[in-house]
LOBA-415739 format. One record per residue (C-alpha): x, y, z; residue number from 1; residue in three letters. Coordinates in Angstrom, 3 decimals. Example, Ala and Ser with C-alpha at 12.3 -4.5 7.8 and 13.67 -1.06 7.14 Angstrom:
2
<r><east>12.300</east><north>-4.500</north><up>7.800</up><nr>1</nr><rest>Ala</rest></r>
<r><east>13.670</east><north>-1.060</north><up>7.140</up><nr>2</nr><rest>Ser</rest></r>
***
This chain:
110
<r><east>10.824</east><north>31.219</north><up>-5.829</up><nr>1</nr><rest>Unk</rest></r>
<r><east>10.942</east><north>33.913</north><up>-3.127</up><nr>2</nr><rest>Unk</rest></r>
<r><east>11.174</east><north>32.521</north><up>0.614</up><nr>3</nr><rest>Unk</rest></r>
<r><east>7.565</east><north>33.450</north><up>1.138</up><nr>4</nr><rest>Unk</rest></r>
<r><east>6.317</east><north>31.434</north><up>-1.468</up><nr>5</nr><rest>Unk</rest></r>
<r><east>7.952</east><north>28.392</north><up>-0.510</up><nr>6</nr><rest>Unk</rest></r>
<r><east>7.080</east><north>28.545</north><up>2.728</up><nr>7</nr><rest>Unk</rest></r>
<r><east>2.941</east><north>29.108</north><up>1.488</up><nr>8</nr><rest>Unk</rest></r>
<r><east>3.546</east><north>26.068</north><up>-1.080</up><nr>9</nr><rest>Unk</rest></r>
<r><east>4.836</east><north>24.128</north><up>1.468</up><nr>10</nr><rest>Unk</rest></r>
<r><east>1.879</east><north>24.711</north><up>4.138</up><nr>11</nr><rest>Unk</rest></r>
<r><east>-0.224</east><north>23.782</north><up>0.964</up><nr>12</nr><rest>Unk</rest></r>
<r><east>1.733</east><north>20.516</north><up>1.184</up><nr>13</nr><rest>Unk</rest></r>
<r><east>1.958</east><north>19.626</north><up>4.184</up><nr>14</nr><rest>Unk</rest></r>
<r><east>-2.478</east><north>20.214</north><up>4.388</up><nr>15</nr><rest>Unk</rest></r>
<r><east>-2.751</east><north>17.939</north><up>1.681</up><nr>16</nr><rest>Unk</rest></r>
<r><east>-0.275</east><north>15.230</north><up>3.432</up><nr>17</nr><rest>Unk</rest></r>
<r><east>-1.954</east><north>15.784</north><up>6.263</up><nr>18</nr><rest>Unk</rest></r>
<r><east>-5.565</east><north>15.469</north><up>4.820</up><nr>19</nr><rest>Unk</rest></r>
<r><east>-4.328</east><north>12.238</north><up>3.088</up><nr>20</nr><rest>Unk</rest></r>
<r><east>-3.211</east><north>10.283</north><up>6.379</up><nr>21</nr><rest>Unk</rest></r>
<r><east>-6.499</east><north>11.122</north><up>7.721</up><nr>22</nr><rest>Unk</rest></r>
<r><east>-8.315</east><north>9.817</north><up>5.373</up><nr>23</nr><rest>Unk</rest></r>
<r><east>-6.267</east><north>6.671</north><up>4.952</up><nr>24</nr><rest>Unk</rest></r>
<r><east>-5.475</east><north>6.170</north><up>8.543</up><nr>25</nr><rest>Unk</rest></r>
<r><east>-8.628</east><north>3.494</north><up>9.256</up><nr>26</nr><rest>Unk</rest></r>
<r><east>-7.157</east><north>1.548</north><up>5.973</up><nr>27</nr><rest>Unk</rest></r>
<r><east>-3.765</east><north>1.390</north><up>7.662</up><nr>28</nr><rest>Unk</rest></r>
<r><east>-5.034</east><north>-0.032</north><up>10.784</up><nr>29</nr><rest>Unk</rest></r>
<r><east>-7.875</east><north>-1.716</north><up>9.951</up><nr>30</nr><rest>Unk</rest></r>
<r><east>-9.851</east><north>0.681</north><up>12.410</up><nr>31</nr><rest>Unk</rest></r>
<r><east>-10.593</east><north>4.235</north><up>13.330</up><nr>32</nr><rest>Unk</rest></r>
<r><east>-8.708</east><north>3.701</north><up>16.756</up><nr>33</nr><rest>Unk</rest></r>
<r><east>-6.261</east><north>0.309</north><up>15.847</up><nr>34</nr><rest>Unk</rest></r>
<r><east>-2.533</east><north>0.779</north><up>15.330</up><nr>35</nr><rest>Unk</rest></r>
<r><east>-1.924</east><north>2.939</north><up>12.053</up><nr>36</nr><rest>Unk</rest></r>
<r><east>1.358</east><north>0.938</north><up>11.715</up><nr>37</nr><rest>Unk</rest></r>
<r><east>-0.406</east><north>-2.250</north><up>11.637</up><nr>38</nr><rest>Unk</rest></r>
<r><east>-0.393</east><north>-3.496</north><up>8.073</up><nr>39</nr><rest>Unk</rest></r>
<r><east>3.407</east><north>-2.434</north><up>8.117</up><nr>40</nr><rest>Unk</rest></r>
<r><east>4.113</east><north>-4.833</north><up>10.818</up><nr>41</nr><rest>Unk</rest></r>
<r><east>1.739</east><north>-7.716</north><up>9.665</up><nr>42</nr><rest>Unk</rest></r>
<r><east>3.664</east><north>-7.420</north><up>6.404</up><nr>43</nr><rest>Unk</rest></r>
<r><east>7.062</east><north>-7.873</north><up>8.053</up><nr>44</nr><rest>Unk</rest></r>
<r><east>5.960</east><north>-10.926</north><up>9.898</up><nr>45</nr><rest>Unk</rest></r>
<r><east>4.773</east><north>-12.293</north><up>6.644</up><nr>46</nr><rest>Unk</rest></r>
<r><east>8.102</east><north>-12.134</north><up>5.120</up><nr>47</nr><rest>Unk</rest></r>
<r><east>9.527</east><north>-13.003</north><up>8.309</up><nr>48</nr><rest>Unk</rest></r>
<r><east>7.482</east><north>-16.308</north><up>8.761</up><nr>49</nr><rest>Unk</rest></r>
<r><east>7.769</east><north>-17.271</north><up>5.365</up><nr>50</nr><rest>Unk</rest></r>
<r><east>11.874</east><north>-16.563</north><up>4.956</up><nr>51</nr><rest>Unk</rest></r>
<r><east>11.072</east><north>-14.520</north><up>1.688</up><nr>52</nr><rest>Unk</rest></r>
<r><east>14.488</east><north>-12.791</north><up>0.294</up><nr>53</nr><rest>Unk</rest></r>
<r><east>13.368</east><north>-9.618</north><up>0.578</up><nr>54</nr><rest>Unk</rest></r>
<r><east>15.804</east><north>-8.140</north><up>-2.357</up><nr>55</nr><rest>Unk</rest></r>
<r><east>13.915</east><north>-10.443</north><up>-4.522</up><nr>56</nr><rest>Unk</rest></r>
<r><east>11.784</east><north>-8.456</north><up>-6.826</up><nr>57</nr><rest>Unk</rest></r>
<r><east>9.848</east><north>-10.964</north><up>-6.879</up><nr>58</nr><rest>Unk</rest></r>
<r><east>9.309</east><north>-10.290</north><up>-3.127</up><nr>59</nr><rest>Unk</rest></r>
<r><east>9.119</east><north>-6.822</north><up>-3.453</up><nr>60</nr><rest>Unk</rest></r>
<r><east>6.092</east><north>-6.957</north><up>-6.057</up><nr>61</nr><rest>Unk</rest></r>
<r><east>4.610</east><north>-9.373</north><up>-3.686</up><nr>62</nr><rest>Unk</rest></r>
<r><east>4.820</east><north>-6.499</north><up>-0.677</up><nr>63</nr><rest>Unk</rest></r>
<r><east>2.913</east><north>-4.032</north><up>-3.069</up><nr>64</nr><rest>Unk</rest></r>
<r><east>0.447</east><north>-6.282</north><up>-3.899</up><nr>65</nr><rest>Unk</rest></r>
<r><east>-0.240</east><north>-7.035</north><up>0.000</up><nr>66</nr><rest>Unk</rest></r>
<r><east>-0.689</east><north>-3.522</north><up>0.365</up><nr>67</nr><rest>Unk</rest></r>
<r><east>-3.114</east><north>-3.537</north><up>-1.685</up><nr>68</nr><rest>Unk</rest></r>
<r><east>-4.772</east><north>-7.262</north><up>-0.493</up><nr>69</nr><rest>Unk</rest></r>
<r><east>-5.305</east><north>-5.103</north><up>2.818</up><nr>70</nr><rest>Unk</rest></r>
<r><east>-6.847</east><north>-2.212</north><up>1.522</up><nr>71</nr><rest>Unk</rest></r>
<r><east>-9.549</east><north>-5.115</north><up>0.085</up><nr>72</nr><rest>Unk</rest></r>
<r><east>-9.940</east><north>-6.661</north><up>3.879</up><nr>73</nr><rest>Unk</rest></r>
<r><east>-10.100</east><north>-3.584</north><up>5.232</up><nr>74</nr><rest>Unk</rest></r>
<r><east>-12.821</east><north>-2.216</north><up>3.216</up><nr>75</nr><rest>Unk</rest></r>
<r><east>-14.624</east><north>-6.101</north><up>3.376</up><nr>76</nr><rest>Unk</rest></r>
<r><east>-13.740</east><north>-5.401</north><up>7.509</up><nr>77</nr><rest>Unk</rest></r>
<r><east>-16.440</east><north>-2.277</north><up>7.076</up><nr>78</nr><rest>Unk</rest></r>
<r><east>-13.461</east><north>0.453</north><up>6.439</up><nr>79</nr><rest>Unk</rest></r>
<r><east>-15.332</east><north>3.073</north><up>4.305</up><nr>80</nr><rest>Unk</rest></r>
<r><east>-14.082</east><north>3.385</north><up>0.775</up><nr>81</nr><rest>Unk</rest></r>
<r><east>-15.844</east><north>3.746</north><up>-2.246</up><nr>82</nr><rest>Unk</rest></r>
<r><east>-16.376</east><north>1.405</north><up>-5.108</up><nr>83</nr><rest>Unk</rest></r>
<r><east>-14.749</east><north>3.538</north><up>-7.734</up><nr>84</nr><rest>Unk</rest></r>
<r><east>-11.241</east><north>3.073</north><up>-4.721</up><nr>85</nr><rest>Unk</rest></r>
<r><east>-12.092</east><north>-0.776</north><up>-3.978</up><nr>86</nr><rest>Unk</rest></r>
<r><east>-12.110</east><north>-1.871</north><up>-8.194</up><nr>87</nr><rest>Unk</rest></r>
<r><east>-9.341</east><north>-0.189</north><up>-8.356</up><nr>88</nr><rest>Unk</rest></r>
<r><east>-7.420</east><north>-2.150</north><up>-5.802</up><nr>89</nr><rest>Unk</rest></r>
<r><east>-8.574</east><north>-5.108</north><up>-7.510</up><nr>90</nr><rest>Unk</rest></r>
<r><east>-7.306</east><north>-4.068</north><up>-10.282</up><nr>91</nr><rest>Unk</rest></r>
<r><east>-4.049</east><north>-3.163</north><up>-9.449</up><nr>92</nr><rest>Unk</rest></r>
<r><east>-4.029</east><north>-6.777</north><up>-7.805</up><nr>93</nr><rest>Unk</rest></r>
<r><east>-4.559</east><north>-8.263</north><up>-11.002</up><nr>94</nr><rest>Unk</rest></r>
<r><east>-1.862</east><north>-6.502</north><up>-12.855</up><nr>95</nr><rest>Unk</rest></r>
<r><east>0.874</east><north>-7.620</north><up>-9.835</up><nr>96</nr><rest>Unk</rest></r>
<r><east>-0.195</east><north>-11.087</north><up>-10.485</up><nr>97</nr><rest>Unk</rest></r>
<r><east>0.657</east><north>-10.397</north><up>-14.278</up><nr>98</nr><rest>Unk</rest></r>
<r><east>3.792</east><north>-8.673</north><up>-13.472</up><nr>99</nr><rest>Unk</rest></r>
<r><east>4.813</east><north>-11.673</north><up>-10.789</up><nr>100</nr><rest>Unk</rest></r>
<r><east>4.285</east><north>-14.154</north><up>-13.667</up><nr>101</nr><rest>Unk</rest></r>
<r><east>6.307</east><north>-12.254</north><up>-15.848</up><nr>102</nr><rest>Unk</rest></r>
<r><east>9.120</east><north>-12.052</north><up>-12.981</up><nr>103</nr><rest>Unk</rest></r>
<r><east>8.697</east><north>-15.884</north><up>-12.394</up><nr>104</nr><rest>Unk</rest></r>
<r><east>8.782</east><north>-16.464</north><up>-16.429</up><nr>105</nr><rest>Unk</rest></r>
<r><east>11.521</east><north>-14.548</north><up>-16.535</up><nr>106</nr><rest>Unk</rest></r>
<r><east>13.998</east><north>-16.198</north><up>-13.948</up><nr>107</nr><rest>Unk</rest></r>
<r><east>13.321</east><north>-19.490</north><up>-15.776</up><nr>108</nr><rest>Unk</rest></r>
<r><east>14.259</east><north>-18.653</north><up>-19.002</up><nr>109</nr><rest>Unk</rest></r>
<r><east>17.682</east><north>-17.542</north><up>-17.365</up><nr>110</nr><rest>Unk</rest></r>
***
């Protein structure tokens, strides 16, 4: 790939990234004008305040599934997403809890 190209892909890129956070930045804060780093930061305290092990998988399929458990509260908060975005959450909800009780099964079988 010739320097020129690159350069062109990587405008392409960086658009898309950008077009992305802008979309998603309300879902990440909870607001059009609230902290974007908020759901990072309410997640931390979570683990903090419940003195989670956070190399746990167990812990770590738990923080992906919160991501998703605020994408639900933000969209029940009045955050604009579309159905077809909002099942899917739910969905991908469902199949942590699966995947946690597989985790969970799995430890006590060891």
């Amino acid at each position: 790939m010739k320097n020129k190209d690159f350069l062109a892909a990587r405008l392409t890129f960086n658009r898309k990234c950008l077009d992305v956070l802008e979309d998603r930045g309300p879902q990440y804060a909870g607001s059009d004008d609230g902290d974007r780093l908020a759901n990072f930061k309410l997640i931390a305290r979570l683990l903090g305040n419940f003195h989670v092990d956070p190399s746990d998988p167990k812990t770590v399929l738990v923080v992906y599934m919160l991501k998703h458990i605020c994408s639900v509260l933000s969209y029940l908060g009045g955050t604009p997403e579309g159905q077809e975005a909002i099942e899917g959450r739910l969905v991908d909800i469902r199949n942590y809890v699966d995947l946690l009780y597989a985790l969970l099964d799995e430890g006590d079988r060891e």
